[in-house]
C-alpha positions in Angstrom: 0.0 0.0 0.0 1.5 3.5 -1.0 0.5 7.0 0.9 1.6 9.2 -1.4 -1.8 11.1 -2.3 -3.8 13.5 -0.5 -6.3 11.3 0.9 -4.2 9.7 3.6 -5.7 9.8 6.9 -2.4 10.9 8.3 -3.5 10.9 12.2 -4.1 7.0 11.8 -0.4 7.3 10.0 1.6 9.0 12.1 0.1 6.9 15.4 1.1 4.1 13.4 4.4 5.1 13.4 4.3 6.1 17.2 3.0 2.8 18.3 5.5 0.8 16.2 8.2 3.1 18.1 7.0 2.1 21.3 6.9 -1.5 20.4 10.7 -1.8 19.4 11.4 0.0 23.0 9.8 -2.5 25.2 12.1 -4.8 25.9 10.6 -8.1 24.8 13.2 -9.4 23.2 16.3 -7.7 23.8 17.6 -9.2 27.6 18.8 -12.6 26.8 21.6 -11.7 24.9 23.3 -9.6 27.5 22.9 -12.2 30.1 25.4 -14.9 31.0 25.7 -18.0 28.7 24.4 -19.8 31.5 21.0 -19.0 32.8 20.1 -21.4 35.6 22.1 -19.7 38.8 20.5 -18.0 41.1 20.0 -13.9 40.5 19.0 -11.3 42.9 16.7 -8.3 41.0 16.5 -5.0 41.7 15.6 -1.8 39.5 13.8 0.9 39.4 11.8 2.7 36.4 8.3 3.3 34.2 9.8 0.1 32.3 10.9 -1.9 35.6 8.2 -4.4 35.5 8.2 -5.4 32.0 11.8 -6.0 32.1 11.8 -7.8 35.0 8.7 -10.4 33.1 10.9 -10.1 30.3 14.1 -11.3 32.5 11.8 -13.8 33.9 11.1 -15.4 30.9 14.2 -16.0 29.5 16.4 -16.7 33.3 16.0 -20.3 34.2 17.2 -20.6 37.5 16.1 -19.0 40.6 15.1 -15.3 40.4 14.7 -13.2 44.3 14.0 -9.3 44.3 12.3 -6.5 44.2 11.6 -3.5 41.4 9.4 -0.1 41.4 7.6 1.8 38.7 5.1 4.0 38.8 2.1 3.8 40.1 -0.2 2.5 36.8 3.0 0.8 35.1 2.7 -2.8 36.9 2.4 -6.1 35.0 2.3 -9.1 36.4 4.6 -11.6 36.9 4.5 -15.2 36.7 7.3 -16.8 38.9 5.6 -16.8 42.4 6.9 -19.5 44.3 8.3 -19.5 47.5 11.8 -20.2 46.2 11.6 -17.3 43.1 10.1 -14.2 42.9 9.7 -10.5 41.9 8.4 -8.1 43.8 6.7 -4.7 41.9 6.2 -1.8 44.2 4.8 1.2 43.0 5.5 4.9 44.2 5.0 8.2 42.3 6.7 10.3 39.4 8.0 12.9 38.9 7.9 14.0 42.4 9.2 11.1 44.6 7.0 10.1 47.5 7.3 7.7 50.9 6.9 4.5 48.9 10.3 5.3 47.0 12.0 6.1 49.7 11.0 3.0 51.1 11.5 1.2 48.3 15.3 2.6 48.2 16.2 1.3 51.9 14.8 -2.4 51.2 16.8 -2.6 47.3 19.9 -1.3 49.2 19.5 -3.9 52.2 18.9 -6.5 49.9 22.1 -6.3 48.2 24.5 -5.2 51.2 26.8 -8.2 52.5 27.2 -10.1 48.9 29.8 -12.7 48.1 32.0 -12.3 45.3 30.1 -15.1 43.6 26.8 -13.9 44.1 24.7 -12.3 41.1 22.8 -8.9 40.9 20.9 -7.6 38.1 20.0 -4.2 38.1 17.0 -3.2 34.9 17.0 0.7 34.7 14.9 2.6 32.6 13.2 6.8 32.7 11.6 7.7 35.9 13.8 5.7 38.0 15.4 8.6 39.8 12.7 9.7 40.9 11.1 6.0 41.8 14.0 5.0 44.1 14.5 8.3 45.7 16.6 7.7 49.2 17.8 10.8 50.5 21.5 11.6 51.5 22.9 11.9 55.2 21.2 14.4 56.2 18.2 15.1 53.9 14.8 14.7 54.5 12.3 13.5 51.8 10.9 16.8 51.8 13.8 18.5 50.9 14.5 16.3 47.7 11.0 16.9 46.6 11.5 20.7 47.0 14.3 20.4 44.9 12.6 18.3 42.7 9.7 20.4 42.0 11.6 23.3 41.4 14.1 21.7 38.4 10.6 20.5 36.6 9.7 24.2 36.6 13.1 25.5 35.5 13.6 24.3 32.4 17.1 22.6 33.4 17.8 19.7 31.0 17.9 15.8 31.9 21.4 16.3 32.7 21.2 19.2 34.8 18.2 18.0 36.8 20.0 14.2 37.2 23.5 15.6 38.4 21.6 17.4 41.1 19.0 14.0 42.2 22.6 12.3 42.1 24.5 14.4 44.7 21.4 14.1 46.8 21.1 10.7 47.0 22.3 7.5 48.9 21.9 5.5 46.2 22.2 7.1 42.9 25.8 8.3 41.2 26.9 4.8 41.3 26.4 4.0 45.2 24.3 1.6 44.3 27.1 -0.4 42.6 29.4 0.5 45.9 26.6 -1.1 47.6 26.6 -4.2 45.9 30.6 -5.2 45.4 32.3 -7.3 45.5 29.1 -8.9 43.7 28.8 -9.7 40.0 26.3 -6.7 39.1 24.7 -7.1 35.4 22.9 -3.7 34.4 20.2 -3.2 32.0 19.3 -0.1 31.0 16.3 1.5 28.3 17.7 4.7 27.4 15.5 8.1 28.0 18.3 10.6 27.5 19.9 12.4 24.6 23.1 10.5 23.8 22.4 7.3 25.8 24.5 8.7 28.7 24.3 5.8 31.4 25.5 8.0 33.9 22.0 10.2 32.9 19.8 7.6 33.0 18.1 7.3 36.3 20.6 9.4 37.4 23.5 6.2 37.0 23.1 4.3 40.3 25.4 1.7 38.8 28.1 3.5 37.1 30.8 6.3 37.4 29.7 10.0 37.8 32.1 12.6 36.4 30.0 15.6 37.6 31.0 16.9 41.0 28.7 18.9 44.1 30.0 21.9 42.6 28.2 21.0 39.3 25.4 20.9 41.1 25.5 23.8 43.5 26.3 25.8 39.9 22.8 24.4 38.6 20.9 25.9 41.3 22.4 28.7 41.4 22.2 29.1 36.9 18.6 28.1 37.8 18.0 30.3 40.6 16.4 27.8 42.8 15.9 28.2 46.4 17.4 25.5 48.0 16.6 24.2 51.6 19.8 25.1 54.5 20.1 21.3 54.8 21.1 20.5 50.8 23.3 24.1 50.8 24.9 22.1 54.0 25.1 19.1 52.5 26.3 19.8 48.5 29.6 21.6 50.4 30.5 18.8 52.1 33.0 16.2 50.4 30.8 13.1 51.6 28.5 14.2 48.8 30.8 13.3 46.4 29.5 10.6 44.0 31.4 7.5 42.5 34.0 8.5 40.2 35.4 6.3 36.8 38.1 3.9 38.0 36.9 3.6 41.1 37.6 -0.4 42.4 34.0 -1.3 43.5 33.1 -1.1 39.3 35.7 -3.7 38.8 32.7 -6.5 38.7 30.1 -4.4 36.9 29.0 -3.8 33.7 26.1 -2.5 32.2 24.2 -2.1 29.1 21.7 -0.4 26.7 18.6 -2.5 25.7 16.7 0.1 23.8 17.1 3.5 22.4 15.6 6.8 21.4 17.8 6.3 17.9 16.2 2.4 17.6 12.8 3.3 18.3 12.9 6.0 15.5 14.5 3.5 13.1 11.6 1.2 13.3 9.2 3.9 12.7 11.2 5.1 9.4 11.1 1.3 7.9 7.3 1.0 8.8 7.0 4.4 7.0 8.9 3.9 3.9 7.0 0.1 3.8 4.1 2.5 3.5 5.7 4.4 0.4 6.8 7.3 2.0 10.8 8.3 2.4 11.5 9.0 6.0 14.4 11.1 7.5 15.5 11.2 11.1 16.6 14.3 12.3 18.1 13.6 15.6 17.4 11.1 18.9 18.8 13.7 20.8 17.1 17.2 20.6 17.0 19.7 23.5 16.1 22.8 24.1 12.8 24.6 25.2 9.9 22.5 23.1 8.3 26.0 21.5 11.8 27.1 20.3 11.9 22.9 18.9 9.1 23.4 17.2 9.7 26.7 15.7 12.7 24.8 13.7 10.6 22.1 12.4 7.7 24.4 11.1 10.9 25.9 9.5 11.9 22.8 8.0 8.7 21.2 7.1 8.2 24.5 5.0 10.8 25.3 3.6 10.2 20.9 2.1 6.6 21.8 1.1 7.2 25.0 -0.6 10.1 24.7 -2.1 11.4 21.2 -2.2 14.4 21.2 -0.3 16.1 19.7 1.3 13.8 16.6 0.6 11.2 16.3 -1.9 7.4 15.6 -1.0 5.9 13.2 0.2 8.5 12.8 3.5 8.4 12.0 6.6 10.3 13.7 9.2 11.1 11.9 13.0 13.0 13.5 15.8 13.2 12.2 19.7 15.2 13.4 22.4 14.0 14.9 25.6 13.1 18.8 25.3 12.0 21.2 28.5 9.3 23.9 29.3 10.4 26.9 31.6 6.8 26.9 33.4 5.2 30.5 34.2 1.4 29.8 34.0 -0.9 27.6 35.7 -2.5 25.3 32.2 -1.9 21.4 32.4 0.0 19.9 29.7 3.8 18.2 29.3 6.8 19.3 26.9 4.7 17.1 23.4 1.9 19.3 24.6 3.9 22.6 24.3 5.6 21.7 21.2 2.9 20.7 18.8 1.0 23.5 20.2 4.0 26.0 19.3 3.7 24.0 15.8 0.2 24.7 15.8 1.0 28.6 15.9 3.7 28.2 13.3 2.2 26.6 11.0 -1.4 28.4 11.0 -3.3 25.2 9.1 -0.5 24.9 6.6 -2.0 22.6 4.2 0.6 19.9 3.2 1.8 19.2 6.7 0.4 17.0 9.4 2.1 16.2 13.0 2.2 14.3 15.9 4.2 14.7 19.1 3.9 12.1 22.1 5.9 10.5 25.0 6.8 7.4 24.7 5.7 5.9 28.0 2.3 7.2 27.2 2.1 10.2 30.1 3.0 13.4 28.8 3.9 15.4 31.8 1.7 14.4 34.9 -1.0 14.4 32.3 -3.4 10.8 30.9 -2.2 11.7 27.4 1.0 10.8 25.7 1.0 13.6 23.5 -1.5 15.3 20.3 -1.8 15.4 16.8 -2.7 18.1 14.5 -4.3 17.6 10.9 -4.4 21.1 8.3 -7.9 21.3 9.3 -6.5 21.3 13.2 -6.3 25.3 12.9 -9.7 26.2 11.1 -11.6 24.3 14.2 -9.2 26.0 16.3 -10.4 29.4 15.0 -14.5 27.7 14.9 -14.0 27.4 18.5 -12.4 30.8 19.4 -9.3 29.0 21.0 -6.3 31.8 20.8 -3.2 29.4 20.5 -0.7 32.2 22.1 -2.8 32.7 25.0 -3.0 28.4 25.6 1.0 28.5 24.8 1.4 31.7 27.2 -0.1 29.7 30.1 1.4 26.1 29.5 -2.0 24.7 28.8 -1.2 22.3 25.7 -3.7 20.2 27.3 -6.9 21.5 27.6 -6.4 23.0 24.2 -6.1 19.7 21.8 -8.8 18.1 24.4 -11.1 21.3 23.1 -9.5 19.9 19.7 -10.2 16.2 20.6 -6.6 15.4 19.0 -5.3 14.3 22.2 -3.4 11.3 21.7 -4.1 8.8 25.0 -2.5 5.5 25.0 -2.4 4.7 28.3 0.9 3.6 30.2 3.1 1.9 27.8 5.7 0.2 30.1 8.5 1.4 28.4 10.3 5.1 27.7 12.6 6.3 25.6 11.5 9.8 26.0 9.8 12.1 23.3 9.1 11.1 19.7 8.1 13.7 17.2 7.0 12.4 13.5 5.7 15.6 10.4 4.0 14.2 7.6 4.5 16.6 4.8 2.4 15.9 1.6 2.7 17.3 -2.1 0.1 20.4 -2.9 -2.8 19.8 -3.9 -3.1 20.5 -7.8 
């Protein structure tokens, strides 16, 4: 079958695409090989993550010996897993994103009791995936749970990148910036990671509780301070003292570790360019790793997606163009929405009903934001029942209130948790003109 007329029904197309993205990120799949050759040993699980219990049923499936531990998501992102008995079995815990709550904490104290006191021969495998930082949230000497969620709540406001907001969770914690690892040598620790951050940066994702940290306190105090963020006396205290420190490359309790990436932004956008072109449509990906505030994003791919419609270059219509990465909103007003929100409603306002080009912009764990919705789509016809029903895009954009403008739209896009992440995924359908 070939889309390349005018009567596509490009929102069924482009979710297409975004569901077939999200597919080739769960991990189904994509454990066994990374495992040891042999399988029947006995394994103690921990991890932490929206994609925690899926890869643990996933690590189920294919480990054959015995299988004791314990793994949180979010609350709403539990499956449930077979092995039960008395003598193997996974515990899933749930506790709250973004802002951490009691149940991580908790949930941080029992993963790091688990694995103190190991044996050299005994084996720990750790599944890591987005949201974990905040999910297994154990404050520092010192801290209270209160003060990381001030913290916490601030960054999401800012508009500090992934990278920003994790090296500050990770000087914070007791468990994060590789002390989990710490915790678990002289142990054989196996880590498996789905990737939600721009350049697959292990050390980024759920802030690196298993590997080496090269950002120091004063990294983090700096962050603050670029962000203007009133900190609480106790995390000023405790970012100058040394003890905050995390685990640095080379240090000898990562001589038994290793860790690696299961999934990826960049493979999830592959498999939605080969479903695409199957479809008879060239596909380019721009990047796996965009940042930057989602309205200025957007503003570039309006520019792009134009400048192929009108004038041909630099690809010829019909294309498909596909981004990911993880962009930010500075918030100043009070609307609901997350970063796909703000950026396809930016698009919205760039493009005016432009009538070649058709988007979508969703999360791929299916919550954009705090929000039910992964993300929205827009259709040419998206702007004139924008203007039918009086909705003023800059005034919705203005107030950070991406949601309630595509409900009014109904081009929400709702998927429900998807039990994976690899962070944003943006897909333009640009058609020829209409002769």
């Amino acid at each position: 079958m070939s889309y390349v007329n005018n009567n596509i029904n490009s929102n069924a197309f482009l979710l297409s695409l975004f569901e077939c993205a999200i597919d080739e990120a769960l991990p189904y799949g994509h454990i066994a090989k990374y495992l040891p050759d042999d399988k029947t040993g006995k394994a103690i699980v921990i991890g932490a993550g929206k994609a925690a219990a899926s890869m643990a049923a996933e690590l189920e499936a294919v480990w054959q010996g015995e299988l004791q531990g314990v793994v949180v998501t979010r609350y709403g992102h539990t499956v449930s897993l077979k092995r039960t008995t008395t003598s193997s079995k996974i515990e899933v815990i749930e506790a709250a994103h973004p802002v951490p709550d009691a149940a991580g904490q908790a949930v941080g104290e029992r993963i790091l009791s688990l694995v103190s006191d190991l044996r050299e021969d005994d084996v720990v495998i750790c599944l890591m995936s987005g949201g974990g930082s905040a999910l297994m949230s154990l404050p520092a000497e010192g801290l209270t749970l209160s003060d990381k969620q001030t913290v916490n709540k601030a960054l999401l406001k800012s508009g500090a990148a992934i990278d920003e907001m994790n090296c500050v969770r990770k000087h914070l914690s007791a468990i994060k910036g590789g002390r989990l690892a710490k915790a678990v040598h002289p142990a054989k620790l196996i880590s498996l990671a789905i990737s939600d951050v721009p350049g697959d940066d292990t050390s980024v994702i759920a802030s690196g509780p298993t590997v080496a940290d090269s950002t120091t306190r004063f990294d983090a105090l700096a962050i603050l301070e670029r962000y203007d963020i009133e900190i609480p006396t106790a995390v000023f205290r405790w970012l100058n003292n040394p003890k905050s420190e995390t685990i640095k490359p080379n240090d000898p309790c990562l001589a038994n570790s290793e860790i690696h990436i299961i999934a990826t932004p960049q493979s999830a956008l592959e498999a939605a360019a080969n479903k695409a072109v199957q479809q008879g449509i060239p596909t380019y990906i721009l990047s796996d790793c965009i940042e930057g505030e989602a309205r200025d994003v957007a503003k570039v791919h309006a520019a792009i997606a134009k400048q192929i419609a009108e004038k041909g270059q630099p690809f010829k219509t019909p294309c498909v163009l596909l981004s990911g990465g993880e962009t930010t909103v500075t918030v100043k007003g009070t609307g609901r929405g997350g970063r796909n929100s703000e950026f396809l409603l930016s698009l919205y306002n760039e493009l005016q009903g432009h009538p070649q080009i058709h988007a979508l912009a969703g999360d791929t764990d299916g919550i954009d934001g705090v929000e039910d919705n992964a993300g929205a789509c827009i259709t040419p016809d998206s702007f004139t029942h924008g203007q039918q029903l009086g909705l003023n895009p800059q005034h919705y954009l203005d107030n950070n209130d991406g949601y309630h403008f595509f409900s009014a739209l109904e081009s929400l896009v709702i998927t429900g948790p998807t039990l994976t992440n690899v962070n944003d995924f943006r897909a333009l359908l640009i058609l020829p003109a209409k002769e």
